[in-house]
PDB file of N, CA, C, O and CB in Angstrom:
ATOM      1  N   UNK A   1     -57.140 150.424  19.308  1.00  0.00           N
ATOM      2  CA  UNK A   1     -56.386 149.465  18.527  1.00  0.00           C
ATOM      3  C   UNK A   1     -56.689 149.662  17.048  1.00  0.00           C
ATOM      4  O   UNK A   1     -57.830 149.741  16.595  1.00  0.00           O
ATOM      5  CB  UNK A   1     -56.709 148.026  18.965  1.00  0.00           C
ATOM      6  N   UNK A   2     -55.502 149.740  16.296  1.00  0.00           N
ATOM      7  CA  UNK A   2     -56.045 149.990  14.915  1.00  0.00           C
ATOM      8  C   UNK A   2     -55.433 148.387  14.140  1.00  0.00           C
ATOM      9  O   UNK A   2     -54.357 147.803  14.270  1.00  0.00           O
ATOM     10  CB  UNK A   2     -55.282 151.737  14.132  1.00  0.00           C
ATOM     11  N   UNK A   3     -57.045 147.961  13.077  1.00  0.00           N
ATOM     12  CA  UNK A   3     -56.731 147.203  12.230  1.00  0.00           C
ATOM     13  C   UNK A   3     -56.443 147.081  10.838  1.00  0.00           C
ATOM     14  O   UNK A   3     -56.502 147.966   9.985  1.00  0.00           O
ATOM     15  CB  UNK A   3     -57.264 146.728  12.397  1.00  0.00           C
ATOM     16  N   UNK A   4     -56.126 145.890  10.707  1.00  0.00           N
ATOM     17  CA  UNK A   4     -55.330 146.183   9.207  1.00  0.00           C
ATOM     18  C   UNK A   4     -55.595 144.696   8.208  1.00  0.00           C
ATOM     19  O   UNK A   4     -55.360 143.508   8.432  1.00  0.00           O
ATOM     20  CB  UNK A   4     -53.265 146.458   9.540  1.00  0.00           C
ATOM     21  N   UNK A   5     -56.129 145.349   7.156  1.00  0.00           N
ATOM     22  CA  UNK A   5     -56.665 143.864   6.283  1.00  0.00           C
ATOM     23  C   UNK A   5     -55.029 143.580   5.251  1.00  0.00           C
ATOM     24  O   UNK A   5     -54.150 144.438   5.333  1.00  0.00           O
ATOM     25  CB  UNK A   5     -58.603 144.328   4.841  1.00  0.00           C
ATOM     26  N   UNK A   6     -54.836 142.449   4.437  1.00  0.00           N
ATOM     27  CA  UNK A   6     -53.730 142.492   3.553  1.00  0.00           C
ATOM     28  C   UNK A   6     -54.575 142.266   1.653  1.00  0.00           C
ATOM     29  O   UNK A   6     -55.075 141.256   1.159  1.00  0.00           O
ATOM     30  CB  UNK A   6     -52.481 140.977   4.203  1.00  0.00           C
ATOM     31  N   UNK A   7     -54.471 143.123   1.291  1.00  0.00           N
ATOM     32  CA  UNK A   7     -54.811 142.774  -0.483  1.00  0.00           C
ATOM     33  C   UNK A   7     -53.418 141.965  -1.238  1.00  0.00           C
ATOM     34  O   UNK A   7     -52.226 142.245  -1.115  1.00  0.00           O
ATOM     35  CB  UNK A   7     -55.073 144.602  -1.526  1.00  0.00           C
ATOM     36  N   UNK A   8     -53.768 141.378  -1.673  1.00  0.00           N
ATOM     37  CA  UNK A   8     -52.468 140.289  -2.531  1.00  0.00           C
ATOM     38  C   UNK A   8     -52.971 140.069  -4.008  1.00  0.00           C
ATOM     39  O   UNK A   8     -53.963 140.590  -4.517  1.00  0.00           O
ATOM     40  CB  UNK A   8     -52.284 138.419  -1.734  1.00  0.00           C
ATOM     41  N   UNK A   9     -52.016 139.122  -4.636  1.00  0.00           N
ATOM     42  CA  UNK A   9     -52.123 138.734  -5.862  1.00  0.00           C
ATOM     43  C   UNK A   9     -52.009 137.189  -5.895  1.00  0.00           C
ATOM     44  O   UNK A   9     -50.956 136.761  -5.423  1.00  0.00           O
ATOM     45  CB  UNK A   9     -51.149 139.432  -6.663  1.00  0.00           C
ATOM     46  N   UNK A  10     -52.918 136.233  -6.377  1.00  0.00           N
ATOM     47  CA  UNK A  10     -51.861 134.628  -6.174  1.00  0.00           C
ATOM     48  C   UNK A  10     -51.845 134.688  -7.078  1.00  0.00           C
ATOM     49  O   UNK A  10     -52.608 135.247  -7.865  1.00  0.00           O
ATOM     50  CB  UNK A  10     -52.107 133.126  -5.621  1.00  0.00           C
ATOM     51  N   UNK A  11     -50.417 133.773  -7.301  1.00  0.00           N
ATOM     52  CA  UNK A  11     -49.475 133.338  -8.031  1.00  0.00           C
ATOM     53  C   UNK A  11     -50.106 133.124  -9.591  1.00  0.00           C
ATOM     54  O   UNK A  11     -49.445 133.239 -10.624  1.00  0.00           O
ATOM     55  CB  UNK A  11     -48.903 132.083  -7.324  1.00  0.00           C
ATOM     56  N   UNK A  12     -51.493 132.796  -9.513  1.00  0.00           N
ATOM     57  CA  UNK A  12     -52.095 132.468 -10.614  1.00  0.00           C
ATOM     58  C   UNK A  12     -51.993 133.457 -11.334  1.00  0.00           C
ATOM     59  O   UNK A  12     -51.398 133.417 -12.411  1.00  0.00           O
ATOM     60  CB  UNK A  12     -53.264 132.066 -10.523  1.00  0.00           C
ATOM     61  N   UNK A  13     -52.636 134.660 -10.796  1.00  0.00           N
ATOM     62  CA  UNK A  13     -52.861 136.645 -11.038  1.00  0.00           C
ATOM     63  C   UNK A  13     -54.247 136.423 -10.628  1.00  0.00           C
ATOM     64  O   UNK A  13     -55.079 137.176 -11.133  1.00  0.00           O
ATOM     65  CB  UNK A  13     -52.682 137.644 -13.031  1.00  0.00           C
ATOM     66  N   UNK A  14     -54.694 135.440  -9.723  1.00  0.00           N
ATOM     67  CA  UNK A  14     -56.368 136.000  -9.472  1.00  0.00           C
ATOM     68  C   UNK A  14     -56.050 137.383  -7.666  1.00  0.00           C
ATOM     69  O   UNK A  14     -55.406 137.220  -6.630  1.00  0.00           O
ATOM     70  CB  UNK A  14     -57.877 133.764  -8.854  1.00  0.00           C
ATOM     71  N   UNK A  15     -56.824 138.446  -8.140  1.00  0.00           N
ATOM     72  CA  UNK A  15     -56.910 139.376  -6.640  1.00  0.00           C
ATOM     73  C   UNK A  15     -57.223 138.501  -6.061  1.00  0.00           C
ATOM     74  O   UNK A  15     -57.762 137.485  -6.500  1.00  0.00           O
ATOM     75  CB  UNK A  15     -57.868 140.623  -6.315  1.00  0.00           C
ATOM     76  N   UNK A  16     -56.804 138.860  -4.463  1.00  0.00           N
ATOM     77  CA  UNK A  16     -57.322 138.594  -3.136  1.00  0.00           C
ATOM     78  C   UNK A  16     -57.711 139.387  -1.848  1.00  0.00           C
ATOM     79  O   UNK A  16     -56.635 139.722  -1.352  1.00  0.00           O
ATOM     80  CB  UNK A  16     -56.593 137.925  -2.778  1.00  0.00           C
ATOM     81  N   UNK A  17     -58.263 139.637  -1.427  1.00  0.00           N
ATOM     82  CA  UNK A  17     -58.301 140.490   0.384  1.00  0.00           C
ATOM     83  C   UNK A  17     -58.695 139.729   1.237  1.00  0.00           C
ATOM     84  O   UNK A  17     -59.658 139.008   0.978  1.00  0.00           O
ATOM     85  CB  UNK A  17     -59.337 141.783   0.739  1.00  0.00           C
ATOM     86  N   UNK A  18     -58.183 139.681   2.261  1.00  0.00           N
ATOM     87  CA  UNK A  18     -58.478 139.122   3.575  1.00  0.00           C
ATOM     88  C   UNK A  18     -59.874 139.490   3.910  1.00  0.00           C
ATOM     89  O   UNK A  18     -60.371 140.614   3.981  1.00  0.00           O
ATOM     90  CB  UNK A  18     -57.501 139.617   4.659  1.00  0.00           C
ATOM     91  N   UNK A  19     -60.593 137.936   4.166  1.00  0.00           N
ATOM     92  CA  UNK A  19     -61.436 138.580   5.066  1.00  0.00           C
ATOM     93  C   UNK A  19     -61.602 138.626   6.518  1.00  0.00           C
ATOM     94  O   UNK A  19     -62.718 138.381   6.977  1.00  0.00           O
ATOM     95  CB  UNK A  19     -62.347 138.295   4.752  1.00  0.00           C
ATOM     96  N   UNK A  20     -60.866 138.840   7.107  1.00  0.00           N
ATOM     97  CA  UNK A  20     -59.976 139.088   8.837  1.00  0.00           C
ATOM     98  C   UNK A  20     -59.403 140.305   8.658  1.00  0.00           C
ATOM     99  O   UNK A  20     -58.800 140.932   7.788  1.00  0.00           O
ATOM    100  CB  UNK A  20     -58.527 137.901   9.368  1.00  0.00           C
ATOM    101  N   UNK A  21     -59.873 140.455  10.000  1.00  0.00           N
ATOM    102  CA  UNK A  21     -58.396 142.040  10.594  1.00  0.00           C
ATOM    103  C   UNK A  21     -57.461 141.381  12.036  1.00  0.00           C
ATOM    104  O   UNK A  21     -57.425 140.874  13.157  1.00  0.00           O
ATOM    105  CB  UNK A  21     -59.621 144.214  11.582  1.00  0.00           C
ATOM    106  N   UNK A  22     -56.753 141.963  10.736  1.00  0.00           N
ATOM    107  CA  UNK A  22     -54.679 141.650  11.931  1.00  0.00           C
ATOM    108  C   UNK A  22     -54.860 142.942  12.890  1.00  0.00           C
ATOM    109  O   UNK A  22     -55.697 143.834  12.753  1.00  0.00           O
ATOM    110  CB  UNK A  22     -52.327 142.058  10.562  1.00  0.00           C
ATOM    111  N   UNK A  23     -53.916 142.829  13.847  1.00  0.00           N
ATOM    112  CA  UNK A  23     -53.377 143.647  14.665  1.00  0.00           C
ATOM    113  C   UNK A  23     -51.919 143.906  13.436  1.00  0.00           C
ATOM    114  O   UNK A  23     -51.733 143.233  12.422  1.00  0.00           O
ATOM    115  CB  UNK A  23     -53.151 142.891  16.407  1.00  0.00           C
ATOM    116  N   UNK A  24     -51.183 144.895  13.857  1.00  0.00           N
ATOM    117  CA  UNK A  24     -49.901 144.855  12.774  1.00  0.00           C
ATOM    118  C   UNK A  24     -48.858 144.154  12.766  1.00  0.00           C
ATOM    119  O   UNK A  24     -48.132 144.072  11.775  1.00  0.00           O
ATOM    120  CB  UNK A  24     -49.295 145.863  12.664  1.00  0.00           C
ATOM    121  N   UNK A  25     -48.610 143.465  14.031  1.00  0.00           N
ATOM    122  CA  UNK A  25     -47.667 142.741  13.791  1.00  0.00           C
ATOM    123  C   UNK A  25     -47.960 141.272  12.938  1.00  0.00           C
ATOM    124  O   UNK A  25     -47.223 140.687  12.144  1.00  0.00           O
ATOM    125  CB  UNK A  25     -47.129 142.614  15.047  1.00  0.00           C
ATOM    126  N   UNK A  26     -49.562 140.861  13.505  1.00  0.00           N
ATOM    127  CA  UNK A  26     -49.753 139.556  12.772  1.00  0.00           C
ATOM    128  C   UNK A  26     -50.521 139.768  11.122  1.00  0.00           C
ATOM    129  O   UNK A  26     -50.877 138.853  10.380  1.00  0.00           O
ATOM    130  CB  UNK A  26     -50.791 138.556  13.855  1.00  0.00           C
ATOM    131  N   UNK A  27     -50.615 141.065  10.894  1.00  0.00           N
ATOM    132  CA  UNK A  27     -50.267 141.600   9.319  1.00  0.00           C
ATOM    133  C   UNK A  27     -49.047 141.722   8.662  1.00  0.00           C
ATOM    134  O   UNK A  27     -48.820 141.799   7.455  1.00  0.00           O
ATOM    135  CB  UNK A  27     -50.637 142.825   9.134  1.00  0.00           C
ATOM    136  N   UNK A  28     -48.234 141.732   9.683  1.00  0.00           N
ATOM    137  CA  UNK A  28     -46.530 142.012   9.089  1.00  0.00           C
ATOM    138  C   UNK A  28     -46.268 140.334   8.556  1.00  0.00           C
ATOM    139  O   UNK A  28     -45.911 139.998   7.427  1.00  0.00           O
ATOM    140  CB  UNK A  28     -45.036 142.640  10.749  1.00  0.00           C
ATOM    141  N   UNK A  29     -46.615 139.259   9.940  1.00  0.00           N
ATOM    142  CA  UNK A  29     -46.096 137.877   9.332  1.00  0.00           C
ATOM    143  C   UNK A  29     -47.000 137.507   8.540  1.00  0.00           C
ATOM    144  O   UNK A  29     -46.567 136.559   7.885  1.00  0.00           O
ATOM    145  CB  UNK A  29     -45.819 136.733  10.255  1.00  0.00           C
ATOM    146  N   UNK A  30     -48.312 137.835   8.184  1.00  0.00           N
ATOM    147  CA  UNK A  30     -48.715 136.994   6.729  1.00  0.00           C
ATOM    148  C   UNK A  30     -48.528 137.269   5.667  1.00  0.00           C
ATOM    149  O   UNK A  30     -48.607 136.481   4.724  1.00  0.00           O
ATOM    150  CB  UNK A  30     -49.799 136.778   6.450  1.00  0.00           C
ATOM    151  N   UNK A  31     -48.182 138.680   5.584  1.00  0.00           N
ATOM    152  CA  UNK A  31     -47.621 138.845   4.251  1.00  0.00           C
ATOM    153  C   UNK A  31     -46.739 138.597   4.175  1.00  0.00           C
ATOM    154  O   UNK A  31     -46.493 138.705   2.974  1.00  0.00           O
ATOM    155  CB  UNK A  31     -47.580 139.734   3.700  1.00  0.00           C
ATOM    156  N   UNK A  32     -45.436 138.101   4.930  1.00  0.00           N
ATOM    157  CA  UNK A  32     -44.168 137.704   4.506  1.00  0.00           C
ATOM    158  C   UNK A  32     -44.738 136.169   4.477  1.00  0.00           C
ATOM    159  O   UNK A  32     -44.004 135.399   3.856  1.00  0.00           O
ATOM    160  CB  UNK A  32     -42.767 138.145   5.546  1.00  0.00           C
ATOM    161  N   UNK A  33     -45.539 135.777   4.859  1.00  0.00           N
ATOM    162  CA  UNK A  33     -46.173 134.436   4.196  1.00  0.00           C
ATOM    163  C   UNK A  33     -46.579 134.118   2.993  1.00  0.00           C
ATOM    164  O   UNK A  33     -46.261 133.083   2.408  1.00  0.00           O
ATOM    165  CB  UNK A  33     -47.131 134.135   4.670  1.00  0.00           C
ATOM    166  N   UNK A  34     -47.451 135.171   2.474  1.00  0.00           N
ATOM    167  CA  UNK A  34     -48.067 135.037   1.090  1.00  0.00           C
ATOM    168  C   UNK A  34     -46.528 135.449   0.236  1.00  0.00           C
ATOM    169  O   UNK A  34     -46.129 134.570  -0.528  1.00  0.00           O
ATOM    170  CB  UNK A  34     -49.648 136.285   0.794  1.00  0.00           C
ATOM    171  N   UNK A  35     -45.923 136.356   0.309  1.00  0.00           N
ATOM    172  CA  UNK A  35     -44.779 136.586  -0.068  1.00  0.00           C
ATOM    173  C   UNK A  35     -44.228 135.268  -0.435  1.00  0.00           C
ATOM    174  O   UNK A  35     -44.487 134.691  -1.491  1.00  0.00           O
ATOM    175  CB  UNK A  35     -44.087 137.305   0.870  1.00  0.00           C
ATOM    176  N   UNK A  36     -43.412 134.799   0.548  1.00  0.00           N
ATOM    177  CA  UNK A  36     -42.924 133.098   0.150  1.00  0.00           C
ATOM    178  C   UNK A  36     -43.802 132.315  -0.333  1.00  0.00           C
ATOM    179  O   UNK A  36     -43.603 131.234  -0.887  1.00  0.00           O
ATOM    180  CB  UNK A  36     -42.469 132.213   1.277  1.00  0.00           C
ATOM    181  N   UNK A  37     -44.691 132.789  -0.155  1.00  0.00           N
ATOM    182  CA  UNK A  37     -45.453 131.347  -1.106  1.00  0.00           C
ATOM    183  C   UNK A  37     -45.683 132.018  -2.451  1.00  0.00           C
ATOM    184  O   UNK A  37     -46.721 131.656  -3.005  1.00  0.00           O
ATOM    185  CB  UNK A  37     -47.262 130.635  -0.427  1.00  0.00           C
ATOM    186  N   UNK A  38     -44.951 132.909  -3.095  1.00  0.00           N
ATOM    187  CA  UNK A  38     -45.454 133.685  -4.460  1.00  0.00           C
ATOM    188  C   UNK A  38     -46.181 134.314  -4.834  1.00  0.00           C
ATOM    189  O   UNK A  38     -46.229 134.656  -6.016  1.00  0.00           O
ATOM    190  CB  UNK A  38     -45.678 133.317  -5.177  1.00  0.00           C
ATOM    191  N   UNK A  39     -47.014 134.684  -3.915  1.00  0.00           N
ATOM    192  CA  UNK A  39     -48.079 135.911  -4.411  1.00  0.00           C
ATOM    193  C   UNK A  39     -47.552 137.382  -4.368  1.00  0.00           C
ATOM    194  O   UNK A  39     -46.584 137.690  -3.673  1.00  0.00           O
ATOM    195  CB  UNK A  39     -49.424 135.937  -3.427  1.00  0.00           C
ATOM    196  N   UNK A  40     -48.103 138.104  -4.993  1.00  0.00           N
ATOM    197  CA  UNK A  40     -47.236 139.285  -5.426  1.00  0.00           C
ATOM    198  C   UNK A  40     -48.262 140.353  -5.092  1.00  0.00           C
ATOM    199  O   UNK A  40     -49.444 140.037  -4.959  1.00  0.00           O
ATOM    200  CB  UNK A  40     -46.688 139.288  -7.096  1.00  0.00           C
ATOM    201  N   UNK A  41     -47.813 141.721  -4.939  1.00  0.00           N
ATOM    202  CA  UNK A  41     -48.658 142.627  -4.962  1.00  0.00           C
ATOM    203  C   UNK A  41     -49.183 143.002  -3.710  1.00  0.00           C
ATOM    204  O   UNK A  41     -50.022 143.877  -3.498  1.00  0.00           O
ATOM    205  CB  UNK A  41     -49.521 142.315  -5.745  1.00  0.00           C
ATOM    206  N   UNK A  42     -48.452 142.051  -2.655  1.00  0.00           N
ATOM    207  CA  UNK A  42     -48.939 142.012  -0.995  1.00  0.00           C
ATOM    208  C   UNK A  42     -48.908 143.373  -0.401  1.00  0.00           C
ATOM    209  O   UNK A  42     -47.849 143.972  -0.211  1.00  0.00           O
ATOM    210  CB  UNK A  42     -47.901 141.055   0.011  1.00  0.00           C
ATOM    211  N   UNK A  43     -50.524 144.043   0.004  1.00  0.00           N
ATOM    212  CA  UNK A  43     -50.548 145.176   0.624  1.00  0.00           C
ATOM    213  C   UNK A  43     -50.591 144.908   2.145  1.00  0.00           C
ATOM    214  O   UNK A  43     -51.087 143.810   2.395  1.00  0.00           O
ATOM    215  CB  UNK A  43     -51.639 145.959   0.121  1.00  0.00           C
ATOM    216  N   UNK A  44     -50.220 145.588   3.185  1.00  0.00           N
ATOM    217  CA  UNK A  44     -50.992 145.608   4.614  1.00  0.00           C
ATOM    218  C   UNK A  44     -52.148 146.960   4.406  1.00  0.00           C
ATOM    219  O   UNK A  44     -51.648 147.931   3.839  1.00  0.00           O
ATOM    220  CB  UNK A  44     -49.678 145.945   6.133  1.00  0.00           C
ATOM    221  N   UNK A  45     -53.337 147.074   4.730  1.00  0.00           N
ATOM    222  CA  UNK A  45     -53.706 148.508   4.699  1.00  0.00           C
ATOM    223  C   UNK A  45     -54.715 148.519   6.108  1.00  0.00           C
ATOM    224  O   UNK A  45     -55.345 147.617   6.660  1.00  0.00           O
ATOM    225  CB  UNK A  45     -54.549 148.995   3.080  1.00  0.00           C
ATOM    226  N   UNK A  46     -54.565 149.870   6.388  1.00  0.00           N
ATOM    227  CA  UNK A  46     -55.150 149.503   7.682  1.00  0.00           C
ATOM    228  C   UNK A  46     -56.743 150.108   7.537  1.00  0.00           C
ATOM    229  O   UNK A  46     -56.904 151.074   6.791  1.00  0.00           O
ATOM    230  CB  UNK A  46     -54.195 150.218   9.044  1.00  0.00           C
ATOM    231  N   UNK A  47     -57.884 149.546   8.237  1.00  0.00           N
ATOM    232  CA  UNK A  47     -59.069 148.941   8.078  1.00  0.00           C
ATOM    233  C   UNK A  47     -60.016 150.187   9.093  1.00  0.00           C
ATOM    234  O   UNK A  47     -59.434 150.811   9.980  1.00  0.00           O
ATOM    235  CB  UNK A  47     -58.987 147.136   8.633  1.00  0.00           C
ATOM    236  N   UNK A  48     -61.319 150.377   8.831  1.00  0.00           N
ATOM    237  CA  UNK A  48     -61.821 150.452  10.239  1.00  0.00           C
ATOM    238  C   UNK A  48     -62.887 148.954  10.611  1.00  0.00           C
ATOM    239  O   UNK A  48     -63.151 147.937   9.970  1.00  0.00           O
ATOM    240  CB  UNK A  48     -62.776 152.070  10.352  1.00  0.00           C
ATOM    241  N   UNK A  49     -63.154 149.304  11.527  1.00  0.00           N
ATOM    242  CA  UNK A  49     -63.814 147.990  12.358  1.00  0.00           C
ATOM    243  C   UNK A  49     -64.979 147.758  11.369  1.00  0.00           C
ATOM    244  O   UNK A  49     -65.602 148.737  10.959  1.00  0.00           O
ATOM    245  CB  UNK A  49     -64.429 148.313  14.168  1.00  0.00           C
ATOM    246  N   UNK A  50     -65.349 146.337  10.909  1.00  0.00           N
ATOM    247  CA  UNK A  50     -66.216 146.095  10.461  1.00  0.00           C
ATOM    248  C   UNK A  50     -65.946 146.049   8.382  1.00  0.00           C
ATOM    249  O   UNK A  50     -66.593 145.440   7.531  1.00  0.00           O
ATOM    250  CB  UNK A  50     -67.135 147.102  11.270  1.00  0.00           C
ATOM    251  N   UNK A  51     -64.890 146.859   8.262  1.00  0.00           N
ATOM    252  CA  UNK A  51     -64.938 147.300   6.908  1.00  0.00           C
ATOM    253  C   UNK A  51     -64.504 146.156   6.224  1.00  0.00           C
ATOM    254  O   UNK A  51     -63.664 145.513   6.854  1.00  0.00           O
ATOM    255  CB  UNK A  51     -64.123 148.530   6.587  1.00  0.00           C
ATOM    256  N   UNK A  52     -64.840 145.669   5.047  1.00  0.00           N
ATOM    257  CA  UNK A  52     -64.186 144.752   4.288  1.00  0.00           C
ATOM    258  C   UNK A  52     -63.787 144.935   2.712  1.00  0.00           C
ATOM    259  O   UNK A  52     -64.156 145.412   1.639  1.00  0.00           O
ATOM    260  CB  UNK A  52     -64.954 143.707   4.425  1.00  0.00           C
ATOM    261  N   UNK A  53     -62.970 144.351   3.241  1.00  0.00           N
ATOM    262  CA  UNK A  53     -61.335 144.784   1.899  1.00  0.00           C
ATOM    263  C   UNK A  53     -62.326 144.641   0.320  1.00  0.00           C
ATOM    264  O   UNK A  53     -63.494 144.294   0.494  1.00  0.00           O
ATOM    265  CB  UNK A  53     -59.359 142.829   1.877  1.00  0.00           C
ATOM    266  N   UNK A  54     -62.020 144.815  -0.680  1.00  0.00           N
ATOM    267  CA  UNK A  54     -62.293 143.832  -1.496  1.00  0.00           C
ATOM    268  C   UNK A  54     -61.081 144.140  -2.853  1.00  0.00           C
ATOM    269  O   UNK A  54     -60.666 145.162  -3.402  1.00  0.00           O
ATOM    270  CB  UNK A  54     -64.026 143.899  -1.870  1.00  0.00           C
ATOM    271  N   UNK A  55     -60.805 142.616  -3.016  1.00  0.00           N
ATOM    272  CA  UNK A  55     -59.740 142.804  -4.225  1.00  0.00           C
ATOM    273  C   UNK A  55     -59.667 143.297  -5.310  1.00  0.00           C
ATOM    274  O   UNK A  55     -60.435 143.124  -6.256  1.00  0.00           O
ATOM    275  CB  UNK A  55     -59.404 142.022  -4.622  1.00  0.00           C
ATOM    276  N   UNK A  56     -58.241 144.297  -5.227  1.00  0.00           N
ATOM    277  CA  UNK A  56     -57.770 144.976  -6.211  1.00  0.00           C
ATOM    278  C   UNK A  56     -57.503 143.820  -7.312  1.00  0.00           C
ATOM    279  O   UNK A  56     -57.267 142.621  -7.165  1.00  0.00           O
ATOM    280  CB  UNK A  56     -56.548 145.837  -5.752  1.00  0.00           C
ATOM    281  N   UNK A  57     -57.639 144.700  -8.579  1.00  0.00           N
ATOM    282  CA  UNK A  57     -56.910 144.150 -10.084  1.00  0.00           C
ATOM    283  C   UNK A  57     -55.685 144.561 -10.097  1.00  0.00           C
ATOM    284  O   UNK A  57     -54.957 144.301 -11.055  1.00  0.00           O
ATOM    285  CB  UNK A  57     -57.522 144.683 -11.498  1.00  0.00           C
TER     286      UNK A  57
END
């Protein structure tokens, strides 16, 4: 099974990364979540086990 963290932007401009791993489909609906709610810059990227994201500028 491969996972996948999401990097974003909120609305403010502060970075963000998930700290959870999606399967891809439930990476596909949160970023069309953060999306509607205005955050910009929404990545899916996919992860290995254990690894954690940390937010882009």
């Amino acid at each position: 099974m491969k996972n996948y963290g999401i990097l974003w932007t909120d609305p403010d401009g502060t970075p963000r990364a998930s700290v959870v791993s999606y399967d891809k489909p439930s990476a596909d609906g949160r970023k069309v979540e953060l999306e509607a709610g205005g955050c910009t810059k929404v990545r899916v990227v996919e992860t290995k086990p254990g690894e954690a994201l940390q937010p882009q500028a």
